[in-house]
PyMOL commands that place a pseudoatom at each C-alpha (Angstrom):
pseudoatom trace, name=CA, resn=UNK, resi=1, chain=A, elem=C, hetatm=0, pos=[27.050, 9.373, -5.869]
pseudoatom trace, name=CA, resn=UNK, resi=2, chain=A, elem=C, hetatm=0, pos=[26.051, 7.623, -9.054]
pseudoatom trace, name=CA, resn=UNK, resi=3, chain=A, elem=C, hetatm=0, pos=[22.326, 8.022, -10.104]
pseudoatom trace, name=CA, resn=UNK, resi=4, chain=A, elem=C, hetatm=0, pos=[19.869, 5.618, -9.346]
pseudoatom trace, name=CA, resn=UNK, resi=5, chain=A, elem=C, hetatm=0, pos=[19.424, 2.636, -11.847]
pseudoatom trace, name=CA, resn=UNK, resi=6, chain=A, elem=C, hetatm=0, pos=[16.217, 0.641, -12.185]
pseudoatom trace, name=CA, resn=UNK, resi=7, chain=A, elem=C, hetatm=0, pos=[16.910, -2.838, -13.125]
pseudoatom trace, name=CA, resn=UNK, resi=8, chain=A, elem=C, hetatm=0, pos=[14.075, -3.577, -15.524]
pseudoatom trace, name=CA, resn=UNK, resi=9, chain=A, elem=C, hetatm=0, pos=[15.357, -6.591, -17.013]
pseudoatom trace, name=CA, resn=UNK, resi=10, chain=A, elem=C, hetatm=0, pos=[15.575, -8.218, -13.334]
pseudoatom trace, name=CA, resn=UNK, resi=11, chain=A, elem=C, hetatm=0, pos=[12.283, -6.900, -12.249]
pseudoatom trace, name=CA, resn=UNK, resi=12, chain=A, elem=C, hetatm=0, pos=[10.403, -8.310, -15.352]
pseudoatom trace, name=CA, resn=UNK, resi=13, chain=A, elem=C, hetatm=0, pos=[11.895, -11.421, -14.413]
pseudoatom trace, name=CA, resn=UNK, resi=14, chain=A, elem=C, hetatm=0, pos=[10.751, -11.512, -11.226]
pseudoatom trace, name=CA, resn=UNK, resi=15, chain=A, elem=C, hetatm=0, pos=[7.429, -10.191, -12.411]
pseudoatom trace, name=CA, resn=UNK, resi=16, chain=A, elem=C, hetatm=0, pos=[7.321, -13.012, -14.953]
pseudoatom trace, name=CA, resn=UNK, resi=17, chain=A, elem=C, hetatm=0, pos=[8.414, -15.610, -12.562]
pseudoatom trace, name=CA, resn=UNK, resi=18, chain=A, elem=C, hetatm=0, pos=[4.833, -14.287, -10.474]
pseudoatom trace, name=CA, resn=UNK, resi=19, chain=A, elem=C, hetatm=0, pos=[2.962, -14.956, -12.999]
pseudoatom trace, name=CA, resn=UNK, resi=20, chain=A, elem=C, hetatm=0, pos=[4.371, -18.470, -13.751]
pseudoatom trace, name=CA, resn=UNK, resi=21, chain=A, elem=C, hetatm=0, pos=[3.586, -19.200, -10.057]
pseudoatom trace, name=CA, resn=UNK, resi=22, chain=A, elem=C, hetatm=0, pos=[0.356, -18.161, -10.152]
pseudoatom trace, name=CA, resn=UNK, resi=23, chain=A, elem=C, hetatm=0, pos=[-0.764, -19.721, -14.071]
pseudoatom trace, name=CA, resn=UNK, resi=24, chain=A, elem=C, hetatm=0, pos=[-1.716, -16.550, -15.401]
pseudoatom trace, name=CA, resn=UNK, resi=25, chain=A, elem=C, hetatm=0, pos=[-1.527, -15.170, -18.824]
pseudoatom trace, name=CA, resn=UNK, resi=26, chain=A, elem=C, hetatm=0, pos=[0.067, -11.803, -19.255]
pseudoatom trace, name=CA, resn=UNK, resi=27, chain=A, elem=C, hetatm=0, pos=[-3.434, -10.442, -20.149]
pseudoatom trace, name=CA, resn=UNK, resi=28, chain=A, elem=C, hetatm=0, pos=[-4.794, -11.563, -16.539]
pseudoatom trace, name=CA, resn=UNK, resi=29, chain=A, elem=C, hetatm=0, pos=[-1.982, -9.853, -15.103]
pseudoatom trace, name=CA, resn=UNK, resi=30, chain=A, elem=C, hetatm=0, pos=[-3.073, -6.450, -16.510]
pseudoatom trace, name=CA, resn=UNK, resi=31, chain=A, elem=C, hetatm=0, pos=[-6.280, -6.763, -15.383]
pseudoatom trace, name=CA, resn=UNK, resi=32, chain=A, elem=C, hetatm=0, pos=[-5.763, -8.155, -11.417]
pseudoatom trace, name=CA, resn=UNK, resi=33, chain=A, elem=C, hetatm=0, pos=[-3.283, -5.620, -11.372]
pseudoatom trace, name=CA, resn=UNK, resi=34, chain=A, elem=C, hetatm=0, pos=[-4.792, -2.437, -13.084]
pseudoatom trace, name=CA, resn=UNK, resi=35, chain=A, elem=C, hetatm=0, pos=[-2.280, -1.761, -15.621]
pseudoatom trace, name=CA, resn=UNK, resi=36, chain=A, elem=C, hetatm=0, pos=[-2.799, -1.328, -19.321]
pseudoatom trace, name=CA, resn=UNK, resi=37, chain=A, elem=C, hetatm=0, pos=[-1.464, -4.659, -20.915]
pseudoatom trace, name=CA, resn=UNK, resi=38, chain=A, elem=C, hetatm=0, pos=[0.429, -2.240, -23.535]
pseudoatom trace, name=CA, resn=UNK, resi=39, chain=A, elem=C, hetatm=0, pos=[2.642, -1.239, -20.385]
pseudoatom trace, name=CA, resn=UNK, resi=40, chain=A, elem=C, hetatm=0, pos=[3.548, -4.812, -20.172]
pseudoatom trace, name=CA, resn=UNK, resi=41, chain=A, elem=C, hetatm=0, pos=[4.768, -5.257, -23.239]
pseudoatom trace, name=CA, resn=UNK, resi=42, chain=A, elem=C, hetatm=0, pos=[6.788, -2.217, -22.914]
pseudoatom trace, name=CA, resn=UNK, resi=43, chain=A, elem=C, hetatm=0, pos=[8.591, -3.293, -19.746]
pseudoatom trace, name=CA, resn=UNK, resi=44, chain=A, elem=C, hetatm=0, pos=[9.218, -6.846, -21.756]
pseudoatom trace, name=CA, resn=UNK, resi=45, chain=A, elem=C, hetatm=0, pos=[11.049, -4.660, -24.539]
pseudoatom trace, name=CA, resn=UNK, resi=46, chain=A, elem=C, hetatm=0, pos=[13.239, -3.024, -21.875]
pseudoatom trace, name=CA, resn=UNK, resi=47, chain=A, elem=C, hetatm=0, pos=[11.377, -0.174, -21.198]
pseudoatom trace, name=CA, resn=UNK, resi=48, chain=A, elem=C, hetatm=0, pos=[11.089, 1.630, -17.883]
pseudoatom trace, name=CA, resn=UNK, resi=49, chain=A, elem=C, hetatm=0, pos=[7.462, 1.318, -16.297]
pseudoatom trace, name=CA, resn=UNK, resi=50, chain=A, elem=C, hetatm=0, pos=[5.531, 4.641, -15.164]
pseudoatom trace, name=CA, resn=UNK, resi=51, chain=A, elem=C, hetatm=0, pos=[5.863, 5.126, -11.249]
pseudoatom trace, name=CA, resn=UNK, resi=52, chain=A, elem=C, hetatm=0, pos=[1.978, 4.170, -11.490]
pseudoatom trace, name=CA, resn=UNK, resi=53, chain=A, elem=C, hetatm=0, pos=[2.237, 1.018, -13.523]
pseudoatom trace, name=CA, resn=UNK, resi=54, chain=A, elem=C, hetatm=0, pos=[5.683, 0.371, -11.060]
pseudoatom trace, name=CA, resn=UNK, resi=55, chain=A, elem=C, hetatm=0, pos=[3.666, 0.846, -7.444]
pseudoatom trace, name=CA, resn=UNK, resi=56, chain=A, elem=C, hetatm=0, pos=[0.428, -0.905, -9.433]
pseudoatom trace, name=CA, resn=UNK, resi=57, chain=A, elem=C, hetatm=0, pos=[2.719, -4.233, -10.405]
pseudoatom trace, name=CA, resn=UNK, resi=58, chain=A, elem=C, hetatm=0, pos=[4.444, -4.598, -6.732]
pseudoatom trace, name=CA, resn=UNK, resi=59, chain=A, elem=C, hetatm=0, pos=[1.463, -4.270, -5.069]
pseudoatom trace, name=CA, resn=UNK, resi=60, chain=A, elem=C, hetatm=0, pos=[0.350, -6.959, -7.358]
pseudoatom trace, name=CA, resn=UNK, resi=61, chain=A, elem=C, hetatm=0, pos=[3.151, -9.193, -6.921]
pseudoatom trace, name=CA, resn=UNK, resi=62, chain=A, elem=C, hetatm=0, pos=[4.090, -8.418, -3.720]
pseudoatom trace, name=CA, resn=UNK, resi=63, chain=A, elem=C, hetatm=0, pos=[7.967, -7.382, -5.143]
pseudoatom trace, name=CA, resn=UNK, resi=64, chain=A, elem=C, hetatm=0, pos=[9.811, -4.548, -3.361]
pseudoatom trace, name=CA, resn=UNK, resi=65, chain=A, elem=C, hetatm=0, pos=[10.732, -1.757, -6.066]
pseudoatom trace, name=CA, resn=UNK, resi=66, chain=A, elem=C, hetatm=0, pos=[13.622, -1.478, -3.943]
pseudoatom trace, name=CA, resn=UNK, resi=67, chain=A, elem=C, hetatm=0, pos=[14.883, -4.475, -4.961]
pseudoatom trace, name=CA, resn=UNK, resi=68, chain=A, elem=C, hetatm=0, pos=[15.507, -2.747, -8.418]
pseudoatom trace, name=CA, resn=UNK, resi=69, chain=A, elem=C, hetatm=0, pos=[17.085, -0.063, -8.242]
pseudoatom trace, name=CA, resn=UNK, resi=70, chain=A, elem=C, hetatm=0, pos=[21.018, -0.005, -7.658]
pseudoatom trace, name=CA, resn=UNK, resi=71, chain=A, elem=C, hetatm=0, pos=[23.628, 2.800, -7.467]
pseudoatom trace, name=CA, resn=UNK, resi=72, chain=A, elem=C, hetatm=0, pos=[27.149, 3.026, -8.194]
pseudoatom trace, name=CA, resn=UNK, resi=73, chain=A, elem=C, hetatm=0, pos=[27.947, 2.854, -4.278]
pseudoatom trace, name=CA, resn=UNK, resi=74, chain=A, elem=C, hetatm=0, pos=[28.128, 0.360, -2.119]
pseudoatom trace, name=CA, resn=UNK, resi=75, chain=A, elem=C, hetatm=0, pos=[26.796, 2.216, 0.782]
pseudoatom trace, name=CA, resn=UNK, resi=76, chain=A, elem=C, hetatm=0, pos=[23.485, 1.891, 1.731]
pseudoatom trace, name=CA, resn=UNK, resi=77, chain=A, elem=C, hetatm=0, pos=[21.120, 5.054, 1.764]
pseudoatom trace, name=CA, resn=UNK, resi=78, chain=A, elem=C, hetatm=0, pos=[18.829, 5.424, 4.263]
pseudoatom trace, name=CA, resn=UNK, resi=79, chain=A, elem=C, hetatm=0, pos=[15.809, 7.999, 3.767]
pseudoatom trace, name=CA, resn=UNK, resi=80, chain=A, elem=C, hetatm=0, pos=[15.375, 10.791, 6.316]
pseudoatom trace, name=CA, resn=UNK, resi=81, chain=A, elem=C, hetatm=0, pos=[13.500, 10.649, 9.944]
pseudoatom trace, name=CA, resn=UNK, resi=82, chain=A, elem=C, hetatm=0, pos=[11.445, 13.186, 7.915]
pseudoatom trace, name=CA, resn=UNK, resi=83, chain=A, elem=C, hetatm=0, pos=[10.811, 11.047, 4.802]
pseudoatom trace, name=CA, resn=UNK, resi=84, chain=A, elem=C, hetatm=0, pos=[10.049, 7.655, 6.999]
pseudoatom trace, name=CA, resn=UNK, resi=85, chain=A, elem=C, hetatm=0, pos=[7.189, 9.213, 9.397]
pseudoatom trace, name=CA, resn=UNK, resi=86, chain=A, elem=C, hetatm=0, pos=[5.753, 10.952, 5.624]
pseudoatom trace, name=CA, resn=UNK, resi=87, chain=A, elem=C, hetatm=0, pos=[5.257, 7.517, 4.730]
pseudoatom trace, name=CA, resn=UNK, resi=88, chain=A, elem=C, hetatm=0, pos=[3.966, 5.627, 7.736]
pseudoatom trace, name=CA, resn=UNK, resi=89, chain=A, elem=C, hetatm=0, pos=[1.429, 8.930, 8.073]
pseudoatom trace, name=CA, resn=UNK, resi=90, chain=A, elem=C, hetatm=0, pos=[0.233, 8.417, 4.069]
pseudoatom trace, name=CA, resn=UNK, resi=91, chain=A, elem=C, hetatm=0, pos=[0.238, 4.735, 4.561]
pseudoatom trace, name=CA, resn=UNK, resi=92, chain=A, elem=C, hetatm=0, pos=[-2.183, 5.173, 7.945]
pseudoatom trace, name=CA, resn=UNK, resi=93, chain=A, elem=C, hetatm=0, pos=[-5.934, 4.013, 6.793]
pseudoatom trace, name=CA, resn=UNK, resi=94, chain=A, elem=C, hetatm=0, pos=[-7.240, 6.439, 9.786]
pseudoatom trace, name=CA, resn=UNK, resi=95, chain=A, elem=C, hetatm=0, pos=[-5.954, 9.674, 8.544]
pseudoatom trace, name=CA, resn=UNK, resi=96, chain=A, elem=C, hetatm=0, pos=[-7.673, 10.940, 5.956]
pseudoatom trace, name=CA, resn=UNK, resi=97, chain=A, elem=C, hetatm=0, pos=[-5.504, 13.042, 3.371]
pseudoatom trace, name=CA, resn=UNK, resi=98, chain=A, elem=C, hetatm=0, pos=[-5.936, 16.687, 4.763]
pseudoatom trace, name=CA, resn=UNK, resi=99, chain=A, elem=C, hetatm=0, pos=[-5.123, 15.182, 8.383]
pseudoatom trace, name=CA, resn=UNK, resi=100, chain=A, elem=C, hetatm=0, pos=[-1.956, 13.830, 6.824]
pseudoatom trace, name=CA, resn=UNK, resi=101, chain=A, elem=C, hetatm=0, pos=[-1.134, 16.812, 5.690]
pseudoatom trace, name=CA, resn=UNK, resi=102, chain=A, elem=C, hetatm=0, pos=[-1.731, 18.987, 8.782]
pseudoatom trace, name=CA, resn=UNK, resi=103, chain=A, elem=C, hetatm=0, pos=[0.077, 16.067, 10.736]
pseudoatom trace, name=CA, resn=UNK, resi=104, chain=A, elem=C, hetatm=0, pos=[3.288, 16.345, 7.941]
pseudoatom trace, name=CA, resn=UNK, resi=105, chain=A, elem=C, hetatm=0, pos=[3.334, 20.233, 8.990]
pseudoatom trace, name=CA, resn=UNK, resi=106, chain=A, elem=C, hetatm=0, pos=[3.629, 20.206, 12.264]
pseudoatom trace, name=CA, resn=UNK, resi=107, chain=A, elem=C, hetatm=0, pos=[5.811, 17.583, 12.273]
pseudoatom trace, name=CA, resn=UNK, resi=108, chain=A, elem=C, hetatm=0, pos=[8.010, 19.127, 9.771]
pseudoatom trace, name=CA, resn=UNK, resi=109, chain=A, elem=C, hetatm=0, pos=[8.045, 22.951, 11.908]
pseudoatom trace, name=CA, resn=UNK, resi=110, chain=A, elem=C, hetatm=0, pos=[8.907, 20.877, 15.015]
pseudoatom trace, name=CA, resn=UNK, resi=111, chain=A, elem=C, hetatm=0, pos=[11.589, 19.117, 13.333]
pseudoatom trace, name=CA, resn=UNK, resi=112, chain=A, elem=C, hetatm=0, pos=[12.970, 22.177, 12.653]
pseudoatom trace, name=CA, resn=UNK, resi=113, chain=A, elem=C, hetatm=0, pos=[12.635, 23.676, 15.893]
pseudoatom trace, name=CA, resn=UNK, resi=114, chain=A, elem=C, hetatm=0, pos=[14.509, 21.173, 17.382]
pseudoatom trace, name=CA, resn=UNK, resi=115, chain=A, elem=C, hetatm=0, pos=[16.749, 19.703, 15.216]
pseudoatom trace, name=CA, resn=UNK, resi=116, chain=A, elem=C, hetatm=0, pos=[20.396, 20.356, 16.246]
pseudoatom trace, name=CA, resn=UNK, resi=117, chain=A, elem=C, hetatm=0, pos=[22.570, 22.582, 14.271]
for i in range(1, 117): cmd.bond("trace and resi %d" % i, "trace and resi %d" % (i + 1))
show_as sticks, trace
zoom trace
């Protein structure tokens, strides 16, 4: 499989066409969204955004990263059983992060257990 690409050039637009829709100047951007305005200007230029200044600008603009990123296949990838409950466990405002992380554990040694050969 071909490596991931991240489509910079498409998510600036999109990012851009945010802004637009909500009248703001690049310089409120950074600020509502808690990125330096420096990393902006990078990303206009071409330039691949941090995977902070990435999660920091969806959450902003309510774009899916996913929506980026494109490989050389047409097959669609699908992240692990595994990967998915890691998420909806880090994403879960009533665990704090050492529950998590016990949870992940004994999730991971019963997954194991009983996963078939």
């Amino acid at each position: 499989m071909t490596p991931e690409k991240f489509d910079g050039e498409g998510f600036f637009a999109a990012l851009d066409a945010e802004r637009q829709s909500r009248k703001l100047t690049w310089k409120k951007v950074a600020e509502q969204a808690g990125v330096p305005a420096s990393s902006l200007t990078r990303i206009s230029q071409g330039r691949r955004p941090d995977v902070d200044t990435l999660a920091a600008l969806c959450q902003w603009s309510g774009l899916d990263a996913d929506n980026f990123t494109r490989t050389g296949s047409s097959r669609d990838v699908e992240a692990s059983p595994l990967a998915q409950i890691t998420v909806h466990l880090r994403a879960d405002p009533n665990l704090s992060k050492d529950g998590v992380q016990a949870l992940e554990a004994i999730i991971k040694a019963a997954y194991e257990q009983f996963r078939k050969s």
